[in-house]
C-alpha atoms as a printed R data frame, in Angstrom:
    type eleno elety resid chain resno       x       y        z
1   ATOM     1    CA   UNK     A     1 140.394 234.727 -117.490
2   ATOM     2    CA   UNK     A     2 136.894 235.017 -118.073
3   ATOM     3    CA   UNK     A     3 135.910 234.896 -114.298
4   ATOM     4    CA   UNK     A     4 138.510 238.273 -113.334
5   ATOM     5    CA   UNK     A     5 137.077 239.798 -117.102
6   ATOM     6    CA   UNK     A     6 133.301 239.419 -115.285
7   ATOM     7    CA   UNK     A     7 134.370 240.058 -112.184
8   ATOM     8    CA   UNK     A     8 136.221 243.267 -113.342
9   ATOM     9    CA   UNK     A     9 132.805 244.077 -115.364
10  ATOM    10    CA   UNK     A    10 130.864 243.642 -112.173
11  ATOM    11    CA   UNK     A    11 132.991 245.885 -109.936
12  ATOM    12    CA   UNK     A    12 133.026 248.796 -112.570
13  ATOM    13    CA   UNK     A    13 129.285 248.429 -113.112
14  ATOM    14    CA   UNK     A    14 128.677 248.576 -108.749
15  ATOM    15    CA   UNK     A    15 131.091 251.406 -108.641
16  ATOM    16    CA   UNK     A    16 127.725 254.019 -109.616
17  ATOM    17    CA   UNK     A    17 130.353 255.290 -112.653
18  ATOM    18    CA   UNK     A    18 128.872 254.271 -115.383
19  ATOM    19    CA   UNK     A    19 131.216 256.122 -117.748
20  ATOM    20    CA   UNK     A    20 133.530 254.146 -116.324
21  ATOM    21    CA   UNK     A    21 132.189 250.701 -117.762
22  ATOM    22    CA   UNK     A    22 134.108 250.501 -120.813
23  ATOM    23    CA   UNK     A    23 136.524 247.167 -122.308
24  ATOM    24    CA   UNK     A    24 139.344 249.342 -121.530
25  ATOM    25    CA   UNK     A    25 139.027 249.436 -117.667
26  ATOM    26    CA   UNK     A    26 137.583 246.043 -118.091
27  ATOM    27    CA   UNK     A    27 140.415 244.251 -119.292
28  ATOM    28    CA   UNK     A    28 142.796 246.331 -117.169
29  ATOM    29    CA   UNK     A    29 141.333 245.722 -113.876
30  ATOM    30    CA   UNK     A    30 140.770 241.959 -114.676
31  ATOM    31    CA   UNK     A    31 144.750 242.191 -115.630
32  ATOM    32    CA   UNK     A    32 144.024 241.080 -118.988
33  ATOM    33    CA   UNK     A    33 145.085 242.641 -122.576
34  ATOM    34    CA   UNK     A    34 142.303 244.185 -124.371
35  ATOM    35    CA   UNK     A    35 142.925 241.525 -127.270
36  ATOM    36    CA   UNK     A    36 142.280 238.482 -124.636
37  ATOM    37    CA   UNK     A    37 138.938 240.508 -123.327
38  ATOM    38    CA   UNK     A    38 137.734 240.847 -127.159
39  ATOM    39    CA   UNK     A    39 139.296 236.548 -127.050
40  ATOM    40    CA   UNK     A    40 136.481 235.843 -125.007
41  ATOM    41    CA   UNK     A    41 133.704 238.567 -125.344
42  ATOM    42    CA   UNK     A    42 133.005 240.455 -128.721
43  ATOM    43    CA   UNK     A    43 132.095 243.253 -126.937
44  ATOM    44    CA   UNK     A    44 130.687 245.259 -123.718
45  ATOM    45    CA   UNK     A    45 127.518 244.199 -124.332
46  ATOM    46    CA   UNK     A    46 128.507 240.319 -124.625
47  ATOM    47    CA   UNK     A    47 130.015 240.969 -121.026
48  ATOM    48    CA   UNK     A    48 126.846 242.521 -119.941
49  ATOM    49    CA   UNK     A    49 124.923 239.859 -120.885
50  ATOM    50    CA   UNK     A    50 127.125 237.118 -119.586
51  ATOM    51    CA   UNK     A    51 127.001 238.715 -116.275
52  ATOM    52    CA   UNK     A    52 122.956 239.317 -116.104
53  ATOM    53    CA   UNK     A    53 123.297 235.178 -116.773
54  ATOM    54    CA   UNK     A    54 125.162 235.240 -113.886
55  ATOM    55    CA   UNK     A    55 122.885 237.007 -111.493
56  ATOM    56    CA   UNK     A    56 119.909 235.283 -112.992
57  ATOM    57    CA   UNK     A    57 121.600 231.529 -111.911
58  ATOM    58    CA   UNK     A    58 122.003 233.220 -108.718
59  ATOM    59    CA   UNK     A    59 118.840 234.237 -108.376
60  ATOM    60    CA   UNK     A    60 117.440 231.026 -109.545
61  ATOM    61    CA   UNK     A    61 119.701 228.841 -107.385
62  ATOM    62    CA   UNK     A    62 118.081 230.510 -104.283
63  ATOM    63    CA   UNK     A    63 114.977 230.749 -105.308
64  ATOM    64    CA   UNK     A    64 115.328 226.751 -106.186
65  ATOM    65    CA   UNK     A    65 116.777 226.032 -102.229
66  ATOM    66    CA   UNK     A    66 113.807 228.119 -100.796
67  ATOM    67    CA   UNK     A    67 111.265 226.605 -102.621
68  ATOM    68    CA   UNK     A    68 112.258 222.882 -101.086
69  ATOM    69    CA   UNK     A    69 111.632 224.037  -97.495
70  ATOM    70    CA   UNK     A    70 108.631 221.927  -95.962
71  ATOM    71    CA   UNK     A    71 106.448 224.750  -94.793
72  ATOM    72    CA   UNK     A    72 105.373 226.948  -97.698
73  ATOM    73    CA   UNK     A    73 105.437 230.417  -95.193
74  ATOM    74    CA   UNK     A    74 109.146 229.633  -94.675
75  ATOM    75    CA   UNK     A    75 109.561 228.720  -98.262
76  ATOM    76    CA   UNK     A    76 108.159 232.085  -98.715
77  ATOM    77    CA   UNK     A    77 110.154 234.056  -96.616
78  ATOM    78    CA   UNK     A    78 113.535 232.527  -97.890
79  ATOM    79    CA   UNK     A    79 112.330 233.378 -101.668
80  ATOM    80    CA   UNK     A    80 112.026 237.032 -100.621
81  ATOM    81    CA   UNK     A    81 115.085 236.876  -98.663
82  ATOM    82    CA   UNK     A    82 116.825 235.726 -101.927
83  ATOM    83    CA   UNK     A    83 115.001 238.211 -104.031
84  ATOM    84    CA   UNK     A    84 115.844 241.015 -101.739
85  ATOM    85    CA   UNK     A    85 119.660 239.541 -101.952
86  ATOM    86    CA   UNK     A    86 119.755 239.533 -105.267
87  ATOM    87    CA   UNK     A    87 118.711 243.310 -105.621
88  ATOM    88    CA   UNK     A    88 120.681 244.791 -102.515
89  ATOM    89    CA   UNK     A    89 124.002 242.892 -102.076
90  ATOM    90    CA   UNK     A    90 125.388 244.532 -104.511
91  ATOM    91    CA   UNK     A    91 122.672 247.656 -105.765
92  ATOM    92    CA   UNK     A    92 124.854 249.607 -107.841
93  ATOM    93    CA   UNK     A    93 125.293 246.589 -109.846
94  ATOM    94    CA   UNK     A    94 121.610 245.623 -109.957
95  ATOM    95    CA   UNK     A    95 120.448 248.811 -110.876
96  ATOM    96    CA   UNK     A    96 123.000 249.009 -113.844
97  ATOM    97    CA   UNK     A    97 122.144 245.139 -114.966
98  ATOM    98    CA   UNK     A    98 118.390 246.480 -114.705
99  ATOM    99    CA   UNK     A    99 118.889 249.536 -116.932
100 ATOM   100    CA   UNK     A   100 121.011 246.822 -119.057
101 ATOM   101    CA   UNK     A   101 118.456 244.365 -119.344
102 ATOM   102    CA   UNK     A   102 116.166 246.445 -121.212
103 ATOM   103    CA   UNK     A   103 119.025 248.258 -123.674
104 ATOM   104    CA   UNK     A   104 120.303 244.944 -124.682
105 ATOM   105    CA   UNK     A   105 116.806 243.796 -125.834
106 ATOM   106    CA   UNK     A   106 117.261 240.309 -123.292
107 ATOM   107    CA   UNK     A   107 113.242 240.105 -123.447
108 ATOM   108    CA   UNK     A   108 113.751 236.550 -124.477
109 ATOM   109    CA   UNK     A   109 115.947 235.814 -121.503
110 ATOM   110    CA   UNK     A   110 113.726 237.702 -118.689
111 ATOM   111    CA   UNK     A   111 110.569 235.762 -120.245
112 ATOM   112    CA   UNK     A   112 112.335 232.672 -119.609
113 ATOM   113    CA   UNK     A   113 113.622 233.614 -116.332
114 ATOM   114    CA   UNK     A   114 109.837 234.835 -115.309
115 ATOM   115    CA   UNK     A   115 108.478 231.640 -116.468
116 ATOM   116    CA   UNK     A   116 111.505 229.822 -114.590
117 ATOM   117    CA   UNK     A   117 111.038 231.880 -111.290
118 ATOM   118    CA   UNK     A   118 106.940 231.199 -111.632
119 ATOM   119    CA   UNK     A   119 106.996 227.531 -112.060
120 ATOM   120    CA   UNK     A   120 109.698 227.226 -108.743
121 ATOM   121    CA   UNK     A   121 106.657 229.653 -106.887
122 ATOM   122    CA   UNK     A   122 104.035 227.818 -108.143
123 ATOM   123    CA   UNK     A   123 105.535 224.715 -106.772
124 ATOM   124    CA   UNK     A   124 105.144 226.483 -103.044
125 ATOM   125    CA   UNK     A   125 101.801 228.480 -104.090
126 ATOM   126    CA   UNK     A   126 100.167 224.843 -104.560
127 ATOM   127    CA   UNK     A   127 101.017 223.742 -100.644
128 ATOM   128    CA   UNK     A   128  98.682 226.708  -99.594
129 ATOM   129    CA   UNK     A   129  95.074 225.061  -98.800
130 ATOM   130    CA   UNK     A   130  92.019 226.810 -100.473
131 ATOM   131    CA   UNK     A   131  94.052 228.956 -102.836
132 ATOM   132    CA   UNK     A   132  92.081 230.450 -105.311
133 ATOM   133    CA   UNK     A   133  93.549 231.332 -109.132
134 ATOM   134    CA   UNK     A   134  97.217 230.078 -108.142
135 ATOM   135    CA   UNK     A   135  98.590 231.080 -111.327
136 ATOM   136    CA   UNK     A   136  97.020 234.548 -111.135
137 ATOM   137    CA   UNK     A   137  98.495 234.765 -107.642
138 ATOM   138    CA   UNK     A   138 101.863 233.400 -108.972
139 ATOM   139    CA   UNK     A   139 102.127 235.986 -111.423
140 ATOM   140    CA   UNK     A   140 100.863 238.834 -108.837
141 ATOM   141    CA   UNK     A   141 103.534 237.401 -106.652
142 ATOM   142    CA   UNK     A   142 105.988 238.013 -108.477
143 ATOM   143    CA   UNK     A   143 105.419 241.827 -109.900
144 ATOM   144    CA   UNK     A   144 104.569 243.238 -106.318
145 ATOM   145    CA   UNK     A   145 107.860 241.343 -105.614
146 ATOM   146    CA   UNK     A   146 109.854 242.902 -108.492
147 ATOM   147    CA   UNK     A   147 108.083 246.425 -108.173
148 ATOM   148    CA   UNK     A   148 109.209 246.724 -104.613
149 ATOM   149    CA   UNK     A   149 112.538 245.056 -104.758
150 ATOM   150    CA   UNK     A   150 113.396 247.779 -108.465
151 ATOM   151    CA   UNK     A   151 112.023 250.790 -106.132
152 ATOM   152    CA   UNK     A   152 114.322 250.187 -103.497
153 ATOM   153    CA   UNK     A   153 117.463 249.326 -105.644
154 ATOM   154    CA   UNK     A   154 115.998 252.587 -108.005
155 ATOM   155    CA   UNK     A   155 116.509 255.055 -104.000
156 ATOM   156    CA   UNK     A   156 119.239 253.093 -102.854
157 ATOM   157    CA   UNK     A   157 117.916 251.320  -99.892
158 ATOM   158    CA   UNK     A   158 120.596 250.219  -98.181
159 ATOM   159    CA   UNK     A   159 118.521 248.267  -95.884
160 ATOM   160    CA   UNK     A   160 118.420 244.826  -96.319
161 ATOM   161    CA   UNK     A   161 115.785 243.446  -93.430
162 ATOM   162    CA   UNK     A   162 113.582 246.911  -94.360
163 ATOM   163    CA   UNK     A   163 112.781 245.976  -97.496
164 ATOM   164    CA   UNK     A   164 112.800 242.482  -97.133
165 ATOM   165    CA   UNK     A   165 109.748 242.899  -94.560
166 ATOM   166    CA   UNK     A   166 108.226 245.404  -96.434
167 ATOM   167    CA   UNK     A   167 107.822 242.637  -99.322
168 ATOM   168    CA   UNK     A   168 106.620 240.081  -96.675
169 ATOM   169    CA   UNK     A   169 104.213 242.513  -95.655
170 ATOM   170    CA   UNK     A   170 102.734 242.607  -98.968
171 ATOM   171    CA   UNK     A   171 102.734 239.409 -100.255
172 ATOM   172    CA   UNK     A   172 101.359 237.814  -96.916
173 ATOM   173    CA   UNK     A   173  99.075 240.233  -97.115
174 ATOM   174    CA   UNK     A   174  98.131 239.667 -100.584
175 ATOM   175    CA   UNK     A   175  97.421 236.292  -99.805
176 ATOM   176    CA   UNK     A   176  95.655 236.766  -96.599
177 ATOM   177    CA   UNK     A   177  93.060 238.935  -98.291
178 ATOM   178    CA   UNK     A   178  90.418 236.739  -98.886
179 ATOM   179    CA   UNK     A   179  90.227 235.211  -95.986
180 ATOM   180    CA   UNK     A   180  89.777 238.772  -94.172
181 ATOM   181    CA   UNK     A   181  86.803 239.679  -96.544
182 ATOM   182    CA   UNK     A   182  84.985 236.746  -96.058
183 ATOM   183    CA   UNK     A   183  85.936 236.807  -91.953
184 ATOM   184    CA   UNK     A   184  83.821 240.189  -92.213
């Protein structure tokens, strides 16, 4: 029951109607009562936040795989492809977990999913000979990452390779930097 109740959640929240994200709906397109949705979640907001858990084990789970590959450009790539999944398989719902996020006060959750998505880069960032400030880079990583992947969910790109190179563009950029100044 809980699955269809978060599943129902999930397609009302990706429909782009968010007047339409209520318990009522909810428990009627899961095919549950409204007294065995309130069973299992207090409220809309406890089926929010269950559901940005959701999409932050997602996240994490492909961000985990990627990180293992042996080359750390390929590990690279993958962990934008699974970034750039994670904001534009399903936008609508993205951009309404994003807008979420922040109502709900989950600062304590995103802090420990931004220290949990830095440590699995870091783990890559540290194969890369001669890199200066890691952590730094880690952390700059990951907001040109975010800032790109929120802009495109925030216009609706619909286009998942686009933005996925536009990221690789700027973090392999980003990292090839240095090297170019002191080439010159």
């Amino acid at each position: 029951m809980v699955a269809a109740i978060l599943q129902a959640a999930a397609e009302l929240l990706d429909s782009g109607e968010p007047e339409r994200y209520t318990t009522n709906l909810i428990a009627e397109r899961a095919g549950a009562s409204i007294g065995s949705l309130y069973q299992y979640f207090p409220s809309k907001d406890a089926i929010t936040v269950a559901l940005l858990a959701e999409a932050s084990q997602r996240l994490m789970a492909g961000l985990e795989q990627a990180s293992r590959l042996d080359d750390w450009r390929a590990a690279l790539r993958a962990m934008i492809a699974a970034a750039v999944a994670h904001q534009l398989d399903r936008p609508g719902l993205a951009r309404m977990l994003d807008a979420h996020e922040s109502r709900l006060a989950a600062a304590d959750a995103r802090l420990r999913d931004g220290a949990r998505i830095h440590a699995v880069l870091m783990a890559v960032l540290r194969r890369i000979p001669g890199l200066d400030r890691p952590e730094a880079v880690g952390a700059d990583l990951i907001a040109i990452t975010r800032a790109l992947c929120d802009a495109a969910g925030e216009r609706g790109e619909p286009d998942t390779g686009a933005l996925r190179q536009s990221v690789e563009r700027a973090i392999f950029g980003y990292l090839a930097w240095p090297a170019r100044q002191n080439a010159s």
